[in-house]
C-alpha positions in Angstrom: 82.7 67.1 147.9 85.4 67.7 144.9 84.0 70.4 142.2 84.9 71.5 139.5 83.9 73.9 136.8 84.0 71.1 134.1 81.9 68.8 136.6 78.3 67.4 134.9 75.5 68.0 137.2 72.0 65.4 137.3 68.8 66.1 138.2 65.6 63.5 138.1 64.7 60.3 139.4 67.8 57.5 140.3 68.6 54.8 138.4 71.2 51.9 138.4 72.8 54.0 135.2 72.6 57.1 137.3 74.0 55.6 140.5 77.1 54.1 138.8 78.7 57.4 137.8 78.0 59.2 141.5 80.1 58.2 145.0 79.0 56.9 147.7 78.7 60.0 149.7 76.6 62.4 147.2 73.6 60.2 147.0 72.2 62.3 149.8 73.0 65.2 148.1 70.1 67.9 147.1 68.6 67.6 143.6 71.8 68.8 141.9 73.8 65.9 142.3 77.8 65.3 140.6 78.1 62.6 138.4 81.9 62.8 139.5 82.7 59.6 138.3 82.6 60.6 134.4 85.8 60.6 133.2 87.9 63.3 131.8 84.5 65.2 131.6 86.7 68.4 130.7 86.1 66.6 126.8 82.2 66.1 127.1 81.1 68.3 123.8 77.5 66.9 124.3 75.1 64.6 126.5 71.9 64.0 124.9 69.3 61.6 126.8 65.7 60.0 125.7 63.0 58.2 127.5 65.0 56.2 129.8 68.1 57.2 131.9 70.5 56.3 129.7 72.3 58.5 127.9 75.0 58.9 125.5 78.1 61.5 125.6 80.1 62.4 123.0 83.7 63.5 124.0 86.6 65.1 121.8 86.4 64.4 118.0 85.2 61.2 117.4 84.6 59.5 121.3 81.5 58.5 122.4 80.4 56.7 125.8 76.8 55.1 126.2 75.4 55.1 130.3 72.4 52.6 130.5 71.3 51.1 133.9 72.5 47.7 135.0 75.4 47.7 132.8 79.6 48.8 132.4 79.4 52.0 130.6 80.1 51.4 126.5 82.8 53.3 124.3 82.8 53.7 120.8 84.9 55.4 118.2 83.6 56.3 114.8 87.0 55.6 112.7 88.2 58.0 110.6 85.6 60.3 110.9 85.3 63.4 113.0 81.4 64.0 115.0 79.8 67.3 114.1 76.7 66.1 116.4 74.6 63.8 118.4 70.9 63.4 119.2 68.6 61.5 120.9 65.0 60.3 119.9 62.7 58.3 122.5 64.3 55.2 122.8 67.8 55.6 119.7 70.9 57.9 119.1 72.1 59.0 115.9 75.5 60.7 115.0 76.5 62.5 112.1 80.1 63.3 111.0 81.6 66.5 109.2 81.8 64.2 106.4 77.7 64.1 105.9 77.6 60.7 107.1 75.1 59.3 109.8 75.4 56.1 112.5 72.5 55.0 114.5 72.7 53.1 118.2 69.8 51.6 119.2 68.0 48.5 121.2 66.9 45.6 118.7 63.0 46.1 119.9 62.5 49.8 118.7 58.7 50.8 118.1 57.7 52.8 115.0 60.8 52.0 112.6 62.6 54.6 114.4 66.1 53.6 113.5 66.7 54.4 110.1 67.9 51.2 108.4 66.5 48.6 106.4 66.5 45.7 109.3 65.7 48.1 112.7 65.1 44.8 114.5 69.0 43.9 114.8 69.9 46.9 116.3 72.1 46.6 119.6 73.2 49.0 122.1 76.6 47.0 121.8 77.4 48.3 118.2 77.1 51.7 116.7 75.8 50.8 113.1 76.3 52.6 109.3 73.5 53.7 108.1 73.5 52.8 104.5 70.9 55.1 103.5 73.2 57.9 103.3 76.5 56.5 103.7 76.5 54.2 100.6 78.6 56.3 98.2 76.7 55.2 95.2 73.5 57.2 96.7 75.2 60.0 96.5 73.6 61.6 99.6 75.5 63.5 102.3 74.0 65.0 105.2 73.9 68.9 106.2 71.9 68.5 109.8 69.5 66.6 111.0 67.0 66.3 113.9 65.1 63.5 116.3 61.2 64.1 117.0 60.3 61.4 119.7 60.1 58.1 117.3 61.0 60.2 113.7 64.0 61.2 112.5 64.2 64.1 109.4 67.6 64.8 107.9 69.0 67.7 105.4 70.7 66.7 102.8 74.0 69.3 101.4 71.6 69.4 98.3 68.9 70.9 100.3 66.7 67.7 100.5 64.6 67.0 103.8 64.2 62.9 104.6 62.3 61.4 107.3 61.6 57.8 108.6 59.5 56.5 111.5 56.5 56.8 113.8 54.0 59.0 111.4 51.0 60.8 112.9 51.5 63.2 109.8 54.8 64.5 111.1 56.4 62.9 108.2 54.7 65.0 105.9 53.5 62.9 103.3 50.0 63.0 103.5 49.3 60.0 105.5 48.8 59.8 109.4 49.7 55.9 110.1 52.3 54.8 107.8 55.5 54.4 109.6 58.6 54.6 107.4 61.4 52.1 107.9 63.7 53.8 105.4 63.8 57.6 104.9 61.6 59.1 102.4 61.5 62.7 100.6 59.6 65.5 102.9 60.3 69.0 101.0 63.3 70.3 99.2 64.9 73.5 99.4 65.1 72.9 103.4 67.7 74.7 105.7 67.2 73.4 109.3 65.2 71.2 111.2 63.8 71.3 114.4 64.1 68.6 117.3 61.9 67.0 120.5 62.9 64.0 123.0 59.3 63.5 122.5 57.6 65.4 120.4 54.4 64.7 117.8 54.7 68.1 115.6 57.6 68.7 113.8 59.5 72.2 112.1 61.6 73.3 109.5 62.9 76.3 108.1 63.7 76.9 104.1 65.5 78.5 101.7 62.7 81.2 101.0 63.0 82.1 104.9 60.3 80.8 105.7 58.9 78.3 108.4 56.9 75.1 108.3 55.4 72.5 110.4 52.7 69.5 110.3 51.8 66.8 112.1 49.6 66.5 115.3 48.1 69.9 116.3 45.8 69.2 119.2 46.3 72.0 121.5 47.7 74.1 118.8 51.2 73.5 119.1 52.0 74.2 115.2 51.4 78.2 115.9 49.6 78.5 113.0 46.6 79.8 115.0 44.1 76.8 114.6 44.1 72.9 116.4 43.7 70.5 113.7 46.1 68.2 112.9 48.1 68.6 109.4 49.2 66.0 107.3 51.5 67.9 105.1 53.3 70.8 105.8 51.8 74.2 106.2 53.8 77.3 106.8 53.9 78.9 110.4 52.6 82.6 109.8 54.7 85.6 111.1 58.0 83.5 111.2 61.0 84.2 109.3 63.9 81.3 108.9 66.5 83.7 109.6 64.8 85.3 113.1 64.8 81.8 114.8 67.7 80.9 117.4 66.0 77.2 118.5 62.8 75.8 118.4 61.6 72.8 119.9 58.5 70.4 119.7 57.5 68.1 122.7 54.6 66.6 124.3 51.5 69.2 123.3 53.6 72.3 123.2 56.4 73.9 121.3 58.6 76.2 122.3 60.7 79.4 120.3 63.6 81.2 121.1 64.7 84.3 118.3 67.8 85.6 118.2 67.7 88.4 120.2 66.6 86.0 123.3 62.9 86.3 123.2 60.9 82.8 124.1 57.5 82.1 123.0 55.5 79.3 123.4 52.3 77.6 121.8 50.3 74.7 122.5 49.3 72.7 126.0 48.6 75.6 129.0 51.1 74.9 131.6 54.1 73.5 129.8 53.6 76.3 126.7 55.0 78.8 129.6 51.4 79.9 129.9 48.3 78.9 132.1 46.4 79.0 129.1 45.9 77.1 125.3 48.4 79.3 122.5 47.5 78.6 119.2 49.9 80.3 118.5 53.6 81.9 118.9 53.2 84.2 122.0 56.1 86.0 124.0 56.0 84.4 127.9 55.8 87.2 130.2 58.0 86.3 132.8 60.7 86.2 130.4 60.3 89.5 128.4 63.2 91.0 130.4 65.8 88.2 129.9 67.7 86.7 126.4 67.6 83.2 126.8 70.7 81.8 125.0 69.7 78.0 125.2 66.3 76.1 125.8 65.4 72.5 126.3 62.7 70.6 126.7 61.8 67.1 128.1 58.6 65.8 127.7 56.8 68.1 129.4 59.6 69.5 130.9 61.5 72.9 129.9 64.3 75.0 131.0 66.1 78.0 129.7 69.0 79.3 130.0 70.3 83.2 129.8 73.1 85.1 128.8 73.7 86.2 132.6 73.7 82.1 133.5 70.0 82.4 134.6 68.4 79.0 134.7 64.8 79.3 134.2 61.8 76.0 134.0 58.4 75.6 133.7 56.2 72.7 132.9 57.6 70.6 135.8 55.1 68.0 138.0 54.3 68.1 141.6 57.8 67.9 143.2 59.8 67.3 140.0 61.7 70.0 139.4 65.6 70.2 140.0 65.5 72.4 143.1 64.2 72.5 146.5 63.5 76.0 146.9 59.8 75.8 145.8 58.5 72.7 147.6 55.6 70.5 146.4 53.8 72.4 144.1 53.6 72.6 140.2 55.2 75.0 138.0 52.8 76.1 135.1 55.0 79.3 133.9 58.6 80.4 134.2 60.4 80.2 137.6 64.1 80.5 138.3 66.1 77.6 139.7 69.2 77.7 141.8 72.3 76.6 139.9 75.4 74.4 141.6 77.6 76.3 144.1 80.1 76.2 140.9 78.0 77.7 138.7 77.0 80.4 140.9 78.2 84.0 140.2 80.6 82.6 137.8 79.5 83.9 134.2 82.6 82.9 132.7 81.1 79.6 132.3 78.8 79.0 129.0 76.6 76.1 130.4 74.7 73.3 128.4 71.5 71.9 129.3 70.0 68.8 127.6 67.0 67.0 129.3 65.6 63.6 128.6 61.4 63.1 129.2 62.3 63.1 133.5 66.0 64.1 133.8 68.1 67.0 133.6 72.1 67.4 132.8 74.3 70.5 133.3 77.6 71.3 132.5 79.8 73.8 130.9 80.3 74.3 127.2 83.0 72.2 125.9 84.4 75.0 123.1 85.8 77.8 125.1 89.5 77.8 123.0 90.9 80.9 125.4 90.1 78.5 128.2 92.1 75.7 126.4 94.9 77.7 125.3 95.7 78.5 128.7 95.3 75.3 130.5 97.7 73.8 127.7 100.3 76.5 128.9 99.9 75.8 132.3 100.3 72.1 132.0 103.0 72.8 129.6 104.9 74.9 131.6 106.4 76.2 128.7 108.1 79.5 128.3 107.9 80.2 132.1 109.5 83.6 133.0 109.5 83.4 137.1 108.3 81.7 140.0 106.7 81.1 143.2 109.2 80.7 146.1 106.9 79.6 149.0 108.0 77.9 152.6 109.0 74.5 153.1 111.6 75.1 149.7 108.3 74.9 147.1 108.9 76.6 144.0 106.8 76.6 141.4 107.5 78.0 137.7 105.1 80.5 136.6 104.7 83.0 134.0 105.1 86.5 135.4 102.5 88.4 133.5 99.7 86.2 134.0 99.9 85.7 137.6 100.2 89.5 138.2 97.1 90.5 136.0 94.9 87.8 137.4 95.8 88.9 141.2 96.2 92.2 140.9 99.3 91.6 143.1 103.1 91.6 142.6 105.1 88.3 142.7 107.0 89.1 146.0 103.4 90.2 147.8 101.7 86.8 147.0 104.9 85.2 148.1 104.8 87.4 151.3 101.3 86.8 151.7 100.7 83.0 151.3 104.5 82.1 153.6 102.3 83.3 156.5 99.6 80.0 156.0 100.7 76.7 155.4 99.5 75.9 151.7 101.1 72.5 150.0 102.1 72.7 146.7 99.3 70.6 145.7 97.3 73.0 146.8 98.9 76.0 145.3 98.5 73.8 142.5 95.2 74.0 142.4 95.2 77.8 143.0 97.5 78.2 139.9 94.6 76.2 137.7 91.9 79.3 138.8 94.8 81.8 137.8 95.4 80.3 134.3 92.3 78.5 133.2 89.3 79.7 135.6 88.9 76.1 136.8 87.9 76.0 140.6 88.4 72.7 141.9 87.9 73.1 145.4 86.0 75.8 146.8 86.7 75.7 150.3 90.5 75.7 149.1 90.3 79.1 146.9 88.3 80.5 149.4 91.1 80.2 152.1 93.9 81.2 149.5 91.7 84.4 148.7 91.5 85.3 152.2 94.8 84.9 152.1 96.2 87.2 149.6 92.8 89.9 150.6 90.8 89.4 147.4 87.0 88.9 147.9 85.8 85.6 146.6 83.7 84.7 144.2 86.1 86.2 142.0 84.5 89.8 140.5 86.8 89.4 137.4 86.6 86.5 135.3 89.2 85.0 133.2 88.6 86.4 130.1 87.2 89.8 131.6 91.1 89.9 132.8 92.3 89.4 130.0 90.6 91.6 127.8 92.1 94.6 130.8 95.7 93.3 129.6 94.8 93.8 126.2 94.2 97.7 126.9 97.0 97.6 129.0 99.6 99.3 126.9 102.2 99.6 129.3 102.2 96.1 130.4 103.3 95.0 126.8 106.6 93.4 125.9 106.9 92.8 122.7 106.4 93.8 119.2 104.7 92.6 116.1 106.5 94.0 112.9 103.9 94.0 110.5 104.9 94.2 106.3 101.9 95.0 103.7 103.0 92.7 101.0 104.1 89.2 100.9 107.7 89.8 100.1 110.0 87.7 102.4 112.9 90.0 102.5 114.7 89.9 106.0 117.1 92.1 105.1 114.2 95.2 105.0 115.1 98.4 107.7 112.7 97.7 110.2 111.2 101.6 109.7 109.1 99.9 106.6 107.1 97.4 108.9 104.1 98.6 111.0 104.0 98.0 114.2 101.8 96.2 116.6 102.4 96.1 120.8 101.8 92.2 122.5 102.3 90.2 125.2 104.8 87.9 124.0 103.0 85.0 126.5 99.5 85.7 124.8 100.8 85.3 120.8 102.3 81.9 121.8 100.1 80.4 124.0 97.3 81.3 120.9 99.5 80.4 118.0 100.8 77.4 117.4 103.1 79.4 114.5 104.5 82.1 117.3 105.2 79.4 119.4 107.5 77.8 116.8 108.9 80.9 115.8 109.6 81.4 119.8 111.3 78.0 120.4 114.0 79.4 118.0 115.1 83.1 119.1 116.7 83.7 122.4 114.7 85.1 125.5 116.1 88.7 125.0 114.0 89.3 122.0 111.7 92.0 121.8 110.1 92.3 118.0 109.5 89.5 115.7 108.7 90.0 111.6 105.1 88.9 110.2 105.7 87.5 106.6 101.9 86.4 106.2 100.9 89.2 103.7 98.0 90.0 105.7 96.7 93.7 106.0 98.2 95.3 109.6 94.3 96.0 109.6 93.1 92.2 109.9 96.5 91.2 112.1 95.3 93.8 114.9 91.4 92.4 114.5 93.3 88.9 114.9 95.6 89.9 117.9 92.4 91.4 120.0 90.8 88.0 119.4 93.8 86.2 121.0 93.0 88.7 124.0 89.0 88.7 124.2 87.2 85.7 121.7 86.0 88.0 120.1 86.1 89.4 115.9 85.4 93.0 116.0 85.2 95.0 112.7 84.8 99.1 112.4 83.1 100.8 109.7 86.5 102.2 108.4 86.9 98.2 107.8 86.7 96.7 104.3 84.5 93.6 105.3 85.2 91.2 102.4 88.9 91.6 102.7 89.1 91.6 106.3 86.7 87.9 106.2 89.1 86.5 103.4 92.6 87.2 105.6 90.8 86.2 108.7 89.4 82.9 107.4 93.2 82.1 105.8 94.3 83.3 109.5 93.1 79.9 111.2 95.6 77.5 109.2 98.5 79.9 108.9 98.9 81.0 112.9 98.0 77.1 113.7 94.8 78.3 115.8 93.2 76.2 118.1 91.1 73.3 116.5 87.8 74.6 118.2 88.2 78.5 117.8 85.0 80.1 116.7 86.7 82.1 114.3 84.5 81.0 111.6 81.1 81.2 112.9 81.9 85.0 114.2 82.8 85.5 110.5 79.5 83.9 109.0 77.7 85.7 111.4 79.2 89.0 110.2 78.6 87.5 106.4 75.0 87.7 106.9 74.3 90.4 108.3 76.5 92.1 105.1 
C-alpha cells in the first residue's frame, strides 16, 4: 500500500461514507486504515466529525468537502471569504471566516434548535447556509471564536459578548434547564474563549478577568468545581486561571484539561475522566505526569492525546474499540499508548492532528508547516537549480547542490557513484528527491532500498528541519551575503564598508522570500552579496534569517522586545512570506509573556 506523510488515517466502525474514500485492498487492513482516496489531502487544514460518520474537511483557504454515507462526496466554497475554522456539533457543522462571519451545514430534521437560524427545519446537507444572526451587517456583530457542545453552539463576539443557541440542560446559562434556543441569546460578556465537545452536556469559558467558568449538567462532577449538582448559570471553576489553559474539552460525563506546559487533568465519569474513580474536580492523571500533551480530543466517551514527542495516548475506549490491536478485548479505563501508522513512526518531524467523532478517529499531519511548503514549491519549481544528478540509463535530474548534500551527508559524485550500481527509474529517484526537499515519504519500501543504497540507516535520525537548522550553523557552507543598512535611505551608490553584514545560503533567502526571489530573477548567477533597503535593524534581519533556517523567532535579552515585534510583524508583507508562517503567533506569544 502507497503512504505518504500527508495521508489521513481512520479508525472506528465502517460505513458506506467510510468505505467510499478507502481501495479495495485496505479494507483488511488493521485498525489504522488510509483513506487514500481523499484528494490532494496535502491541503486538509481540518476534519472535524459528529455523531455519525460523516464528516466534513476543510482544505486551503476557503474549500470545504462534506463525506456522508450513501452519497458522492459534496464541495463547497464560501465566496469571498477566507475560513479561520470549522467545528462539528452532534448532528451540524459551522464555519467561521477571518471576516467574523459564521455558515452553518446541517440536515433539515435537527433536534434541539441546534443550527443557529431562524427556520432550522430547512436546513440541507446540499447547501452551506448564512447565518443571519451575525452576518446581517445592520446587527453589527462579528465573531471572535466560537465553539459546538453536542446540540449548543456558544459564539464570542470581537466586542467580547458570549451567544448561545440550542439544546439547554442549563448549559446555555440563562437560568433555565429546558428551554432550547432557536436563535442565539446573551450568556456573559467580557468572554475570551470557549470550550468545545462532539457531545458534551457541560460547557466552559474563560474571561477577561482570567478567570474560568462553567454550568450546565454536573452529574458526576464534570464542572471541577468540587461538587455534583447541576448549574444553571454560570459558576466559576476554582484554582483555574484563563491564561494557564492550553484546551479543554467537555463530553459525555467528563471533561478533560490540558495547561500549557502539557499537563492533563480530568474530572467527572471514572473511566473516561483518565481515572478509575469519580473527580469532582480538576486532577493531574498519573500516567501522564511524565509527558506534555500538545493536543487532546475527545469523542463521546472516547479520548486521545497527543505529545510533543508524537506519543499517541487514549483512554475511555469500550471493550474492543480502541484504534489498535495491541491490547485485545479489554477496556481501557486510564491512559494507554497506541501504536501510530508505519508513517508516523519515529518521524517527529510531523505535527499530527487528531479529531474524533462519538465512535471514530482521524489522523493526519498538520496542514501549517510553511518550511515544509517552501521547499516543496522549490522542488516542484525547479527553480534556481545549481547541478544535477547524472544516473544510468542517460537520467539527469536538476537539483540544487546545497540541499541535496546537507540532507545526505554525501557529495554529488558519491550518490551518483552509489545509486549507478542499482537500477533506480527516475520516477523513483523522484520520489527520493521529495524526502530530500520536503520530508515526504511516499513509499517506504522504496526509501528504504535507496538508503541502503547510499549506507544511511533508515528511519531517517535527522529530520528535515533538524538539517536544516545544522546548515544554519554551518558557516562555511555559506554563499552569499546579506548587506545590511541601518536607515531607510536608498542610496546605491553607498561603499559597501557602511552596510553590515549578514552570511546566507542564497537557496534558503529565495526559497523563503518571495522579495529575494524577485530580487534573484534579476542579477546574474555570479553574484555573491545583495543590499537590504528595508530599514529594519541588522538585529531583527538576523532573528528573521534564523527563522528562514529553523521556524522558529528567538529573541536575547540584549534584544529590545517592542522594536524587534514591530520590524518583525512589518517583516511578513515586505519579504512576501509564506501565507501560513507562524510568524505572528510566535510574536503574540512573546507579547504576553512581556
Amino acid at each position: 500500500m502507497t503512504q505518504t506523510n500527508t495521508q489521513i488515517f481512520y479508525s472506528g466502525k465502517r460505513n458506506n461514507s467510510i468505505n467510499q474514500l478507502i481501495n479495495q485492498n485496505e479494507n483488511k487492513c488493521p485498525r489504522w486504515t488510509s483513506l487514500s482516496k481523499i484528494k490532494n489531502a496535502n491541503k486538509v487544514r481540518k476534519i472535524v466529525s459528529g455523531y455519525t460518520h460523516n464528516c466534513l474537511i476543510w482544505k486551503g483557504i476557503n474549500n470545504l468537502e462534506f463525506h456522508q454515507a450513501n452519497s458522492e462526496p459534496k464541495s463547497f466554497t464560501i465566496e469571498n471569504e477566507e475560513i479561520k475554522d470549522i467545528q462539528s456539533g452532534y448532528q451540524t457543522y459551522l464555519i467561521l471566516t477571518k471576516s467574523g462571519k459564521v455558515f452553518s451545514l446541517a440536515p433539515g430534521n435537527c433536534s434541539y434548535c441546534e443550527v443557529p437560524l431562524s427556520d432550522p427545519q430547512s436546513s440541507t446537507f446540499e447547501k452551506i447556509r448564512s447565518v443571519p444572526f451575525f452576518n446581517k451587517k445592520e446587527n453589527n456583530r462579528k465573531v471572535d471564536t466560537f465553539a459546538m457542545v453536542g446540540w449548543s453552539n456558544y459564539f464570542v463576539c470581537k466586542d467580547g459578548k458570549l451567544f448561545g443557541n440550542g439544546y439547554n440542560s442549563g448549559r446555555l446559562g440563562d437560568g433555565t434547564s429546558n428551554q432550547a434556543k432557536n436563535l442565539p441569546i446573551l450568556i456573559f460578556e467580557n468572554v475570551t474563549r470557549v470550550f468545545g465537545g462532539v457531545q458534551g452536556y457541560s460547557f466552559f469559558f474563560t474571561t477577561k478577568n482570567n478567570e474560568l467558568y462553567a454550568c450546565g449538567a454536573n452529574q458526576y462532577g464534570s464542572l471541577g468545581i468540587g461538587k455534583s449538582s447541576d448549574q444553571k448559570s454560570p459558576v466559576k471553576v476554582p484554582n483555574w486561571k484563563a491564561e494557564d489553559i492550553l484546551d479543554l474539552q467537555t463530553n459525555d460525563g467528563y471533561s478533560i484539561l490540558i495547561t500549557k506546559e502539557g499537563k492533563t487533568y480530568g474530572c467527572g465519569l471514572a473511566g473516561y475522566n483518565g481515572f478509575t474513580t469519580n473527580k469532582s474536580t480538576f486532577t493531574e492523571i498519573e500516567e501522564l505526569k511524565n509527558k506534555k500533551v500538545v493536543e487532546y480530543f475527545g469523542g463521546s466517551r472516547i479520548s486521545l492525546a497527543l505529545t510533543n514527542e508524537n506519543e499517541l495516548f487514549g483512554w475511555g475506549f469500550e471493550t474492543n474499540n480502541h484504534p489498535t490491536d495491541q491490547y485485545g478485548n479489554i477496556r481501557i479505563q486510564t491512559p494507554r499508548k497506541f501504536n501510530l501508522p508505519e508513517i508516523f513512526q519515529n518521524n517527529p518531524s510531523i505535527k499530527l492532528k487528531i479529531t474524533c467523532g462519538t465512535q471514530c478517529i482521524y489522523l493526519y499531519p498538520s496542514y501549517n508547516n510553511c518550511l515544509i511548503q517552501d521547499f516543496q514549491k522549490l522542488f516542484e519549481s525547479k527553480i534556481f537549480c545549481d547541478s544535477k544528478l547524472s544516473l544510468n540509463e542517460n537520467i539527469q535530474i536538476p537539483i540544487h547542490k546545497i540541499i541535496v548534500e546537507s540532507r545526505t551527508n554525501l557529495q554529488i559524485s558519491t550518490i551518483e557513484d552509489l545509486l549507478n550500481k542499482e537500477s533506480f527509474s527516475k520516477q523513483e529517484i523522484l520520489l527520493f528527491l521529495k524526502w530530500v526537499y520536503f520530508d515526504e515519504i511516499t513509499n517506504v519500501d522504496l526509501l528504504k532500498r535507496i538508503f541502503n543504497s547510499l549506507n544511511i540507516s533508515y528511519p531517517p535520525k535527522n529530520t528535515f528541519q533538524k538539517d536544516l537548522h545544522d546548515l544554519f550553523n554551518d558557516e562555511d557552507s555559506k554563499d552569499f551575503t546579506l548587506l545590511i543598512k541601518n536607515d531607510d535611505e536608498d542610496d546605491e551608490d553607498e561603499d559597501e564598508d557602511e552596510y553590515e553584514e549578514i552570511l546566507v545560503h542564497k537557496i534558503i533567502l529565495l526559497t523563503r522570500s518571495g522579495l529575494f526571489r524577485e530580487m534573484f530573477e534579476n542579477i546574474t548567477e555570479e553574484s555573491k552579496s545583495v543590499k537590504d533597503y528595508s530599514g529594519k535593524s541588522i538585529e531583527s534581519i538576523e532573528i528573521l534569517i534564523k527563522y528562514f533556517y529553523t521556524e522558529k523567532i528567538e529573541l536575547t535579552a540584549d534584544h529590545d522586545p517592542l522594536l524587534i515585534i514591530e520590524e518583525l510583524e512589518d517583516s511578513i508583507e515586505y519579504y512576501q512570506l509564506n501565507e501560513n508562517s507562524n510568524i505572528l503567533s510566535q510574536l503574540n506569544e512573546i507579547k504576553n509573556k512581556l
